[in-house]
C-alpha positions as CSV (number, residue, x, y, z in Angstrom):
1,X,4.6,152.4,-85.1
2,X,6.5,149.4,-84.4
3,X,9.4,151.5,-82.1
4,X,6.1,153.3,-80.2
5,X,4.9,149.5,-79.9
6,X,8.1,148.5,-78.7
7,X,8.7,151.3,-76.3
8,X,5.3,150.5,-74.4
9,X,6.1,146.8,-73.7
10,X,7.1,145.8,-70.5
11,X,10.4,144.6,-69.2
12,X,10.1,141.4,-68.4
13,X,11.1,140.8,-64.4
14,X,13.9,139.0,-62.7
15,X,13.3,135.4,-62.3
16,X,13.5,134.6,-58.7
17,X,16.4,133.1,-57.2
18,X,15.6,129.7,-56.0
19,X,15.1,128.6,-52.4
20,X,18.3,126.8,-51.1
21,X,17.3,122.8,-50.7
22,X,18.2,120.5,-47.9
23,X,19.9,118.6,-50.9
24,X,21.7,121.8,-51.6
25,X,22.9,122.3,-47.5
26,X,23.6,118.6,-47.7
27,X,26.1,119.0,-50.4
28,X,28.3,122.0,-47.9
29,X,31.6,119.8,-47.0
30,X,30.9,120.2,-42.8
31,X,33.8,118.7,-42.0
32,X,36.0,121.3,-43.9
33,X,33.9,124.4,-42.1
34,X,34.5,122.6,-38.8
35,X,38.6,122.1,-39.5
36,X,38.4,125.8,-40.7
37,X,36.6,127.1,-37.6
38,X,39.0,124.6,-35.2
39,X,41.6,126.3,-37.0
40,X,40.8,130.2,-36.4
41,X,40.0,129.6,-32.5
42,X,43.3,128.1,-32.3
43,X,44.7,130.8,-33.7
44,X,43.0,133.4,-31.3
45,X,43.7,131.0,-28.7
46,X,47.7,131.0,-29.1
47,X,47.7,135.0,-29.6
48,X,45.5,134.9,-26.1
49,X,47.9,132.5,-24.6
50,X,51.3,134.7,-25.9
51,X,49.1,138.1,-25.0
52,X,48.9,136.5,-21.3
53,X,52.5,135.2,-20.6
54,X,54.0,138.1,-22.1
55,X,52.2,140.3,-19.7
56,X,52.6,137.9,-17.3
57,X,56.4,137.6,-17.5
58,X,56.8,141.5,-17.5
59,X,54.8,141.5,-14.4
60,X,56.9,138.9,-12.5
61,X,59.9,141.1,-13.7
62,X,59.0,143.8,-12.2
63,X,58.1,141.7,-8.6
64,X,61.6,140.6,-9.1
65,X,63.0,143.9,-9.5
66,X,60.9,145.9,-6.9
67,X,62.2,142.4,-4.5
68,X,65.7,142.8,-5.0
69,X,65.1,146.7,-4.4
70,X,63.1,146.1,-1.1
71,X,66.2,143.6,-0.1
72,X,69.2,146.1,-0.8
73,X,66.9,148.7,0.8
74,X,66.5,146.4,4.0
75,X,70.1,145.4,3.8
76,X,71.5,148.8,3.9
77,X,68.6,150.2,6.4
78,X,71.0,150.5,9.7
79,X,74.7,151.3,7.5
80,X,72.5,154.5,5.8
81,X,72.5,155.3,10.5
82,X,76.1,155.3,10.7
83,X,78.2,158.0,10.2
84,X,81.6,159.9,10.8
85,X,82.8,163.7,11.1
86,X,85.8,165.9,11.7
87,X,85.9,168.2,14.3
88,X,88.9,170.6,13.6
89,X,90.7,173.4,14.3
90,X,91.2,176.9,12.6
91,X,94.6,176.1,11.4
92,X,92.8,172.6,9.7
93,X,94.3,171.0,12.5
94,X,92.3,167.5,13.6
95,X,90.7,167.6,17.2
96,X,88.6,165.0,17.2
97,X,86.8,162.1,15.3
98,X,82.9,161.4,16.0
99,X,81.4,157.9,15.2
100,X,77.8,158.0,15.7
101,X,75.2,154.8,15.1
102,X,71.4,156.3,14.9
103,X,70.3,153.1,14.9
104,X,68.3,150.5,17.7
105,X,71.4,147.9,17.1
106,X,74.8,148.2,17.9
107,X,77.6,147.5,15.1
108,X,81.0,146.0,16.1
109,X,84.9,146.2,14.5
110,X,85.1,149.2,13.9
111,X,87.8,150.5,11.8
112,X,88.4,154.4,11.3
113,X,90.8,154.9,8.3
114,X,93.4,157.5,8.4
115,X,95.8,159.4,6.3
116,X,98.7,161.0,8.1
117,X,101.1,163.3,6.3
118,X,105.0,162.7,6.9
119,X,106.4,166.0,6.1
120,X,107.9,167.2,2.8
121,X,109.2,164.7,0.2
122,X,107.6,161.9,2.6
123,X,104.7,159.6,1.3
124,X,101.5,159.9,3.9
125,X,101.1,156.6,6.1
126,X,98.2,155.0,6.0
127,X,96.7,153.6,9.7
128,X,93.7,152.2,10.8
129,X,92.3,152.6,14.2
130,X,90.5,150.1,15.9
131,X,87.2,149.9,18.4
132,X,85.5,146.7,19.4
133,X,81.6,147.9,18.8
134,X,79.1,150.9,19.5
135,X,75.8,151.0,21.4
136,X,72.9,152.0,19.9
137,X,71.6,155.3,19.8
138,X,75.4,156.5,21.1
139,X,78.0,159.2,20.1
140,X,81.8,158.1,20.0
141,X,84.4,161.0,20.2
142,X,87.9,160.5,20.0
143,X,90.2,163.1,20.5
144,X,93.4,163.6,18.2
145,X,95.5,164.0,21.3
146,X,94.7,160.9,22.5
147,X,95.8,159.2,19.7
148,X,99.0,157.4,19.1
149,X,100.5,155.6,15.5
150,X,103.4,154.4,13.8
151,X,103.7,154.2,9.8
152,X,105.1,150.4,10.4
153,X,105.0,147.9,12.8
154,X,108.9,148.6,13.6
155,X,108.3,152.0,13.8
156,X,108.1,153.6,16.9
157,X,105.0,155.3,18.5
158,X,104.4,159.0,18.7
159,X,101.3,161.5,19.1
160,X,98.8,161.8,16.2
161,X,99.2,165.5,17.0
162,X,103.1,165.8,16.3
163,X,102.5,164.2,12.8
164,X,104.6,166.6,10.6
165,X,101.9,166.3,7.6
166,X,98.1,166.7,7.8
167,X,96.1,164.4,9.3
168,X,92.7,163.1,7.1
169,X,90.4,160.2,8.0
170,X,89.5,158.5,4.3
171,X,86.6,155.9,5.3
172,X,84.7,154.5,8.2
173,X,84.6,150.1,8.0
174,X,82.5,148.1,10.8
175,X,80.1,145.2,10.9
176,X,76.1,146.0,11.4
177,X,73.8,143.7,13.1
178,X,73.6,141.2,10.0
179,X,77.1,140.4,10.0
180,X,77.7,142.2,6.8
181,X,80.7,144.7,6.9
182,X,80.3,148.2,5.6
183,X,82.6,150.6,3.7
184,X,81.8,154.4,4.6
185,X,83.5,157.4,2.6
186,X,82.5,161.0,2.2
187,X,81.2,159.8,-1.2
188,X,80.1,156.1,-1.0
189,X,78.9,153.2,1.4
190,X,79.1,150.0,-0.2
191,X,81.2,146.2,0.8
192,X,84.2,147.0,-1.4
193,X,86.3,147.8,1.7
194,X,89.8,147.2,1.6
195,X,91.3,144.1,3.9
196,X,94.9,145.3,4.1
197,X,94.4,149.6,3.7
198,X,98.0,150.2,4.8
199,X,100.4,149.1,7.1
200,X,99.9,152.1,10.0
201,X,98.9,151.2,13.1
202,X,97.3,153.6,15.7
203,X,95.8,153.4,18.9
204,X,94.4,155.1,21.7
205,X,95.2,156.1,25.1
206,X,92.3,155.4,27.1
207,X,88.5,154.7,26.5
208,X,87.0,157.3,24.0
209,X,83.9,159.2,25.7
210,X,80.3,157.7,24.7
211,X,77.4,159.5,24.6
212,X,73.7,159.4,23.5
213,X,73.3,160.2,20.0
214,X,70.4,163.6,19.8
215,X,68.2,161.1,17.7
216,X,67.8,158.0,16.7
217,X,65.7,155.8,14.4
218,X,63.3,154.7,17.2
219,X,62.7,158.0,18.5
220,X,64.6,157.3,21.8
221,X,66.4,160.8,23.1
Protein backbone atom coordinates (compact mmCIF):
# COMPACT_ATOMS: atom_id res chain seq x y z
CA UNK A 1 0.00 0.00 0.00
CA UNK A 2 2.62 2.32 0.89
CA UNK A 3 4.72 1.51 -2.70
CA UNK A 4 1.14 2.06 -4.63
CA UNK A 5 0.97 5.37 -2.46
CA UNK A 6 4.34 6.15 -3.38
CA UNK A 7 4.11 5.40 -6.99
CA UNK A 8 0.99 7.91 -7.45
CA UNK A 9 2.81 11.01 -5.97
CA UNK A 10 3.92 13.48 -8.12
CA UNK A 11 7.51 14.49 -9.00
CA UNK A 12 8.06 17.42 -7.71
CA UNK A 13 9.11 20.22 -10.73
CA UNK A 14 12.32 22.02 -11.55
CA UNK A 15 12.65 25.11 -9.64
CA UNK A 16 13.11 27.92 -12.03
CA UNK A 17 16.23 29.38 -12.85
CA UNK A 18 16.41 32.81 -11.68
CA UNK A 19 16.19 35.98 -13.83
CA UNK A 20 19.69 37.49 -14.34
CA UNK A 21 19.81 40.99 -12.16
CA UNK A 22 21.30 44.23 -13.16
CA UNK A 23 23.48 43.46 -10.00
CA UNK A 24 24.38 40.22 -11.65
CA UNK A 25 25.34 42.18 -15.41
CA UNK A 26 26.99 44.73 -13.22
CA UNK A 27 29.34 42.25 -11.78
CA UNK A 28 30.60 40.98 -15.98
CA UNK A 29 34.35 42.53 -15.97
CA UNK A 30 33.53 44.94 -19.33
CA UNK A 31 36.69 45.93 -19.62
CA UNK A 32 38.15 42.31 -20.14
CA UNK A 33 35.25 41.51 -22.89
CA UNK A 34 36.20 44.79 -24.60
CA UNK A 35 40.25 43.89 -24.55
CA UNK A 36 39.09 40.42 -25.69
CA UNK A 37 36.99 41.68 -28.52
CA UNK A 38 39.94 44.52 -29.40
CA UNK A 39 41.95 41.55 -29.51
CA UNK A 40 40.14 39.17 -32.13
CA UNK A 41 39.41 42.17 -34.74
CA UNK A 42 43.06 42.78 -34.56
CA UNK A 43 43.66 39.53 -35.31
CA UNK A 44 41.28 39.41 -38.38
CA UNK A 45 42.55 42.67 -39.17
CA UNK A 46 46.40 41.56 -39.63
CA UNK A 47 45.28 38.23 -41.51
CA UNK A 48 43.13 40.94 -43.86
CA UNK A 49 46.06 43.17 -44.04
CA UNK A 50 48.75 39.94 -44.98
CA UNK A 51 45.71 38.41 -47.22
CA UNK A 52 45.90 41.91 -49.27
CA UNK A 53 49.62 42.55 -49.67
CA UNK A 54 50.33 39.12 -50.48
CA UNK A 55 47.90 39.31 -53.37
CA UNK A 56 48.93 42.58 -53.89
CA UNK A 57 52.70 41.81 -54.29
CA UNK A 58 51.96 38.73 -56.59
CA UNK A 59 50.00 41.12 -58.66
CA UNK A 60 52.68 43.77 -59.04
CA UNK A 61 55.01 40.78 -59.94
CA UNK A 62 53.34 39.84 -62.54
CA UNK A 63 52.98 43.84 -63.94
CA UNK A 64 56.64 43.58 -63.58
CA UNK A 65 57.14 40.59 -65.48
CA UNK A 66 54.47 41.08 -68.27
CA UNK A 67 56.65 44.94 -68.41
CA UNK A 68 59.94 43.57 -68.88
CA UNK A 69 58.25 41.11 -71.55
CA UNK A 70 56.41 43.99 -73.42
CA UNK A 71 60.10 45.87 -73.31
CA UNK A 72 62.30 42.90 -74.75
CA UNK A 73 59.34 42.38 -77.16
CA UNK A 74 59.50 46.22 -78.23
CA UNK A 75 63.33 46.04 -78.12
CA UNK A 76 63.63 43.28 -80.49
CA UNK A 77 60.44 44.33 -82.75
CA UNK A 78 62.63 45.64 -85.93
CA UNK A 79 65.97 42.89 -85.32
CA UNK A 80 62.99 39.86 -85.48
CA UNK A 81 62.65 42.15 -89.72
CA UNK A 82 66.13 41.54 -90.50
CA UNK A 83 67.46 38.69 -92.09
CA UNK A 84 70.16 36.92 -94.26
CA UNK A 85 70.26 33.92 -96.99
CA UNK A 86 72.54 32.05 -99.32
CA UNK A 87 71.88 31.81 -102.67
CA UNK A 88 74.13 28.96 -104.10
CA UNK A 89 74.99 26.88 -106.68
CA UNK A 90 74.61 23.02 -107.43
CA UNK A 91 78.07 22.20 -106.59
CA UNK A 92 77.35 24.21 -102.93
CA UNK A 93 79.25 26.81 -104.47
CA UNK A 94 78.23 30.62 -102.90
CA UNK A 95 76.59 33.04 -105.56
CA UNK A 96 75.35 35.49 -103.63
CA UNK A 97 74.49 36.91 -100.12
CA UNK A 98 70.93 38.72 -99.50
CA UNK A 99 70.42 41.16 -96.58
CA UNK A 100 66.95 42.19 -96.37
CA UNK A 101 65.39 44.78 -93.55
CA UNK A 102 61.33 44.30 -93.58
CA UNK A 103 61.15 46.95 -91.47
CA UNK A 104 59.94 51.13 -91.77
CA UNK A 105 63.65 52.06 -90.38
CA UNK A 106 66.78 51.55 -91.80
CA UNK A 107 69.70 49.82 -89.74
CA UNK A 108 73.39 50.86 -90.24
CA UNK A 109 77.08 48.96 -89.82
CA UNK A 110 76.47 46.21 -91.07
CA UNK A 111 78.73 43.30 -90.71
CA UNK A 112 78.19 39.97 -92.72
CA UNK A 113 80.48 37.25 -91.04
CA UNK A 114 82.15 34.73 -93.16
CA UNK A 115 84.03 31.50 -93.11
CA UNK A 116 86.27 30.76 -95.95
CA UNK A 117 88.03 27.47 -96.37
CA UNK A 118 91.87 27.48 -97.18
CA UNK A 119 92.28 24.14 -98.70
CA UNK A 120 93.48 20.90 -97.04
CA UNK A 121 95.49 20.91 -93.85
CA UNK A 122 94.68 24.85 -93.78
CA UNK A 123 92.54 26.40 -90.87
CA UNK A 124 89.36 28.47 -92.55
CA UNK A 125 89.83 32.40 -92.27
CA UNK A 126 87.58 34.23 -90.72
CA UNK A 127 86.41 37.90 -92.51
CA UNK A 128 83.91 40.22 -92.06
CA UNK A 129 82.39 42.30 -94.63
CA UNK A 130 81.31 45.64 -94.22
CA UNK A 131 78.19 47.97 -95.43
CA UNK A 132 77.45 51.45 -94.05
CA UNK A 133 73.37 50.98 -93.61
CA UNK A 134 70.12 49.61 -95.41
CA UNK A 135 66.87 51.39 -96.41
CA UNK A 136 63.84 50.39 -95.23
CA UNK A 137 61.73 48.06 -96.85
CA UNK A 138 64.98 47.12 -99.35
CA UNK A 139 66.71 43.93 -100.50
CA UNK A 140 70.65 43.92 -100.52
CA UNK A 141 72.40 41.24 -102.92
CA UNK A 142 75.90 40.75 -103.08
CA UNK A 143 77.29 38.58 -105.42
CA UNK A 144 80.34 36.13 -104.54
CA UNK A 145 82.16 37.25 -107.54
CA UNK A 146 82.30 40.57 -106.48
CA UNK A 147 83.80 39.94 -103.51
CA UNK A 148 87.39 40.19 -102.59
CA UNK A 149 89.42 39.06 -99.01
CA UNK A 150 92.59 38.36 -97.50
CA UNK A 151 92.98 35.93 -94.23
CA UNK A 152 95.41 38.88 -92.75
CA UNK A 153 95.94 42.33 -93.21
CA UNK A 154 99.47 41.49 -94.90
CA UNK A 155 97.91 39.13 -97.03
CA UNK A 156 97.28 39.84 -100.30
CA UNK A 157 93.82 40.21 -101.96
CA UNK A 158 92.19 37.65 -104.25
CA UNK A 159 88.46 36.63 -105.39
CA UNK A 160 86.01 35.22 -102.83
CA UNK A 161 85.38 32.77 -105.75
CA UNK A 162 89.03 31.22 -106.03
CA UNK A 163 88.98 30.45 -102.29
CA UNK A 164 90.39 26.82 -102.32
CA UNK A 165 87.86 25.82 -99.24
CA UNK A 166 84.12 26.39 -98.94
CA UNK A 167 82.86 29.46 -98.39
CA UNK A 168 80.01 29.85 -95.29
CA UNK A 169 78.55 33.09 -93.87
CA UNK A 170 78.26 32.35 -89.81
CA UNK A 171 76.17 35.50 -88.54
CA UNK A 172 74.67 38.79 -89.60
CA UNK A 173 75.79 42.07 -86.89
CA UNK A 174 74.33 45.65 -87.53
CA UNK A 175 72.78 48.48 -85.52
CA UNK A 176 68.71 49.05 -85.59
CA UNK A 177 67.12 52.33 -85.15
CA UNK A 178 67.68 52.38 -81.20
CA UNK A 179 71.33 52.24 -81.45
CA UNK A 180 71.46 48.73 -80.09
CA UNK A 181 73.64 46.26 -82.18
CA UNK A 182 72.29 42.84 -83.10
CA UNK A 183 73.85 39.45 -83.45
CA UNK A 184 71.95 37.28 -86.17
CA UNK A 185 72.85 33.43 -86.71
CA UNK A 186 70.81 30.62 -88.35
CA UNK A 187 70.03 29.74 -84.65
CA UNK A 188 70.00 32.87 -82.53
CA UNK A 189 69.64 36.80 -82.44
CA UNK A 190 70.75 38.22 -79.34
CA UNK A 191 73.79 41.29 -78.35
CA UNK A 192 76.41 38.69 -77.62
CA UNK A 193 78.16 39.54 -80.90
CA UNK A 194 81.68 39.21 -81.13
CA UNK A 195 83.94 42.64 -81.42
CA UNK A 196 87.14 41.11 -82.95
CA UNK A 197 85.42 37.70 -85.04
CA UNK A 198 88.75 37.19 -86.89
CA UNK A 199 91.28 38.90 -88.53
CA UNK A 200 89.94 38.45 -92.45
CA UNK A 201 89.17 41.22 -94.20
CA UNK A 202 86.88 41.45 -97.35
CA UNK A 203 85.49 43.79 -99.51
CA UNK A 204 83.58 44.59 -102.45
CA UNK A 205 84.04 45.71 -105.84
CA UNK A 206 81.43 48.08 -106.48
CA UNK A 207 77.94 49.08 -104.93
CA UNK A 208 75.82 45.85 -104.24
CA UNK A 209 72.27 46.04 -106.05
CA UNK A 210 69.34 47.39 -103.69
CA UNK A 211 65.99 46.60 -104.21
CA UNK A 212 62.47 46.80 -102.55
CA UNK A 213 61.90 44.08 -100.23
CA UNK A 214 58.16 41.96 -101.46
CA UNK A 215 56.83 42.99 -97.95
CA UNK A 216 57.33 44.90 -95.24
CA UNK A 217 55.97 45.58 -91.75
CA UNK A 218 53.89 48.66 -92.88
CA UNK A 219 52.45 47.06 -95.78
CA UNK A 220 54.42 49.23 -98.33
CA UNK A 221 55.07 46.99 -101.74
Amino acid sequence: MREELTRSQPEPEPEPRPEPTAQSWRRIDWTKVGTIAAAIAGIGSLLFTGVATYYGARVSQDQLEQSRADTERASRAQAQRISYWEDRAQDSTLRAVHVMNRSPDPIADIFIRMTVGQGKGKRSAHVSLHRYNLAPCTVMTIQAESVLWRPTRESTWSKLTDAEGPTLVSALEFWDRDGQMWHRDPATLNHEFDPDPGAGYAKMAGVPPVQRATSCEDGRQ
